[in-house]
C-alpha positions as CSV (number, residue, x, y, z in Angstrom):
1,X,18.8,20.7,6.9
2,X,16.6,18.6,9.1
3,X,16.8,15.0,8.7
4,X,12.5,14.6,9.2
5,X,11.7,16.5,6.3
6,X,14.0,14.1,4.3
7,X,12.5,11.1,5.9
8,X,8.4,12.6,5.6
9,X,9.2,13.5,1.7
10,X,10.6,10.0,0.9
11,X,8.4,8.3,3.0
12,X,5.3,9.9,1.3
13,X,6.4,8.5,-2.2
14,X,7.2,5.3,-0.6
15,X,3.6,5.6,0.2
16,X,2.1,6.7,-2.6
17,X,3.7,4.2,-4.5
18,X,2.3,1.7,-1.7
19,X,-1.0,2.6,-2.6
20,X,-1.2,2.3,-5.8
21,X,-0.2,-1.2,-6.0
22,X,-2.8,-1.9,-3.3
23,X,-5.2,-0.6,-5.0
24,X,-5.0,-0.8,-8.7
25,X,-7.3,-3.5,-10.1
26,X,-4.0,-6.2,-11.6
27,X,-1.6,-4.2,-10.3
28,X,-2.5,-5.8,-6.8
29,X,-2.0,-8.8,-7.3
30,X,1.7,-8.3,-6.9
31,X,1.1,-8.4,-3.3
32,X,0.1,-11.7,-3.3
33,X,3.5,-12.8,-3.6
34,X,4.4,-11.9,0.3
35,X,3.6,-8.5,0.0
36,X,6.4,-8.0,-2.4
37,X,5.0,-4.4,-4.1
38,X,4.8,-3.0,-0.4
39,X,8.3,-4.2,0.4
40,X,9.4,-2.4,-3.0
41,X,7.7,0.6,-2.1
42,X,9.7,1.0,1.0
43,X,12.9,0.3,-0.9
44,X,12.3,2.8,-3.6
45,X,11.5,5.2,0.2
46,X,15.1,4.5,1.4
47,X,16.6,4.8,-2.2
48,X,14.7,8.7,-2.6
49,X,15.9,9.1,1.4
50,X,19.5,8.5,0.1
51,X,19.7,10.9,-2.8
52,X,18.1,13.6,-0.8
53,X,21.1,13.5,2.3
54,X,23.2,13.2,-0.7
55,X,24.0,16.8,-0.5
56,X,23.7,17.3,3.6
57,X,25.8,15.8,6.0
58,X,23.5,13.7,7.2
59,X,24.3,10.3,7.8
60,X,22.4,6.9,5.9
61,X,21.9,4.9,8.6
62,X,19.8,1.5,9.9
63,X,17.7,4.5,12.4
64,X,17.2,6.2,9.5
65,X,16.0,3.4,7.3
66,X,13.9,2.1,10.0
67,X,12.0,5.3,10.2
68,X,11.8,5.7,6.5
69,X,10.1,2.3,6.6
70,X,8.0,2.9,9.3
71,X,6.6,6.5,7.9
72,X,5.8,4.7,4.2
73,X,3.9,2.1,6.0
74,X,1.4,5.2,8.3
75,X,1.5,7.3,4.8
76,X,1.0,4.5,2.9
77,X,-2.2,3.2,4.6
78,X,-3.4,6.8,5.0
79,X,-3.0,6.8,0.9
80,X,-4.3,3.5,0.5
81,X,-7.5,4.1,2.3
82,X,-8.4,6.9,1.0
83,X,-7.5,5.8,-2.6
84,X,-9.8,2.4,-1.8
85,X,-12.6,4.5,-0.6
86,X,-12.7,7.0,-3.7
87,X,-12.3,3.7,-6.3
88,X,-15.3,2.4,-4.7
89,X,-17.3,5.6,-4.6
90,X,-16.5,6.3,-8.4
91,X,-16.9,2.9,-10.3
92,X,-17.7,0.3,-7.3
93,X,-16.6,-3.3,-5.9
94,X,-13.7,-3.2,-8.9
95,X,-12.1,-6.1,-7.3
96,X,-15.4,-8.3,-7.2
97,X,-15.9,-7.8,-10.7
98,X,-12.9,-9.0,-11.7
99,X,-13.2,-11.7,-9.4
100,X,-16.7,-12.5,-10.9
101,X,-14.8,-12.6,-14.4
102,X,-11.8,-15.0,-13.2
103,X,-14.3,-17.1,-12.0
104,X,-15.1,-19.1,-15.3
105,X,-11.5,-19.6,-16.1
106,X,-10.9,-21.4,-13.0
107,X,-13.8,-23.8,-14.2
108,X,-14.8,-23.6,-10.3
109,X,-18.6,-24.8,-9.9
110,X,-20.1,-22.6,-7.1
111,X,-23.2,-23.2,-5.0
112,X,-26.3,-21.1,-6.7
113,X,-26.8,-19.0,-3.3
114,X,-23.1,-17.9,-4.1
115,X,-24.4,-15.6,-7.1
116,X,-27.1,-14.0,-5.1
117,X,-24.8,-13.0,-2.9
118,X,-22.5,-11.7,-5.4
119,X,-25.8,-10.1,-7.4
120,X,-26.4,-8.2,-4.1
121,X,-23.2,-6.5,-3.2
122,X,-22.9,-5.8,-6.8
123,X,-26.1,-3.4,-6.2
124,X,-24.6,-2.1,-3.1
125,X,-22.8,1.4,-3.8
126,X,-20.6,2.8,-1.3
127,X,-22.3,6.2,0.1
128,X,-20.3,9.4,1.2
129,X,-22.0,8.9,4.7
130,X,-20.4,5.4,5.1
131,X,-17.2,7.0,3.4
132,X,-15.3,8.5,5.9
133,X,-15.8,5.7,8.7
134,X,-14.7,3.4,5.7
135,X,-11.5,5.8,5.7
136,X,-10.7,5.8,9.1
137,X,-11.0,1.9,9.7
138,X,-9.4,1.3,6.7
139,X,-6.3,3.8,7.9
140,X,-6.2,1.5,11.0
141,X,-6.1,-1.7,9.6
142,X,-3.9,-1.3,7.1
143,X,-1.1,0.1,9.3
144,X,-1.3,-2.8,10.7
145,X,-0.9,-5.1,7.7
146,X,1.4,-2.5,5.8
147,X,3.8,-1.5,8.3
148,X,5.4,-4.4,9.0
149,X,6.3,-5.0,5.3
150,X,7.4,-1.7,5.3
151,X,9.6,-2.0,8.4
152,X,11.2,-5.2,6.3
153,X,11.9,-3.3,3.2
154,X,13.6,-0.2,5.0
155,X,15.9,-2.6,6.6
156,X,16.1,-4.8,3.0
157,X,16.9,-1.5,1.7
158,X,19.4,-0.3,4.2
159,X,21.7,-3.5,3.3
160,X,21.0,-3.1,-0.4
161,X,22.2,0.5,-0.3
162,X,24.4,1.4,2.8
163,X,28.3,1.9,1.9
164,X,30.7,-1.2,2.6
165,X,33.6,-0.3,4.8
C-alpha cells in the first residue's frame, strides 16, 4: 500500500470538512474562535489517516501527521475557494446579508454613507468572467491562512492519537 494515497484521501476530507465550515453562512463563525473548525478539520484528517494504516504496516507517525496537516490545509483552500465562489455566483454576498441583519441587534448607529455602500455591493453579482480569477486568488490566500491551522491540528492530532509507550 502506499502511504500518499492514505495521506491525499484523508487529507481531502479533512478538507472538505474545512470548507464547509468556512463557508457555510453560521457555521463560520466557529472560526472565529482561533480558527478552531479548521484545527478540527485536520484532527478528524489524522483520525481518517489512522483507521486507514490500520490494516497496513504503515507506521502513525509526527511525518505523517505533519503531512496529513499540511495536504488538508492545500485541499482545503482549493475546496474553500471554489465553494466561496459558487455560494456567491448562486445566491450572492450571503455573509453581508447576514451582517446587514446582525446589525440592528448590536444597536450600533452607523454613518448614513455606510448603507450606500452596503446598497451597492448588494447589487453587485459576482460574474463567471471574474469567477475563476476570484478562484485562483482565493486558492492562494487561503493556503496561507488555512495551512498553518492545519499544520497545528495534525500535530494536536498526532499527540491526541499516537500510542503511549
Amino acid at each position: 500500500m502506499n502511504s500518499k494515497r492514505q495521506i491525499y484521501t484523508s487529507s481531502l476530507y479533512g478538507g472538505l470538512v474545512i470548507a464547509g465550515i468556512w463557508n457555510i453562512p453560521g457555521l463560520n463563525f466557529i472560526n472565529a474562535f482561533c480558527c478552531i473548525g479548521t484545527i478540527a478539520g485536520s484532527v478528524l484528517a489524522v483520525y481518517l489517516f489512522k483507521q486507514e494504516i490500520k490494516q497496513t504496516e504503515l507506521l502513525f507517525t509526527k511525518d505523517n501527521c505533519l503531512q496529513v496537516g499540511i495536504f488538508t490545509g492545500i485541499f482545503g483552500a482549493v475546496a474553500s475557494s471554489f465553494l466561496s465562489v459558487l455560494i456567491q455566483l448562486i445566491f450572492g454576498n450571503l455573509a453581508l446579508d447576514i451582517m446587514m441583519q446582525l446589525i440592528p441587534l448590536g444597536q450600533v448607529e452607523l454613518p448614513p454613507f455606510f448603507y450606500d455602500i452596503i446598497i451597492e455591493a448588494r447589487n453587485e453579482r459576482m460574474t463567471l468572467l471574474f469567477a475563476l480569477p476570484s478562484f485562483i486568488l482565493g486558492s492562494i490566500f487561503y493556503v496561507f491562512i488555512i495551512t498553518p491551522f492545519t499544520i497545528i491540528g495534525g500535530l494536536i492530532a498526532w499527540g491526541l492519537f499516537k500510542e503511549n509507550n
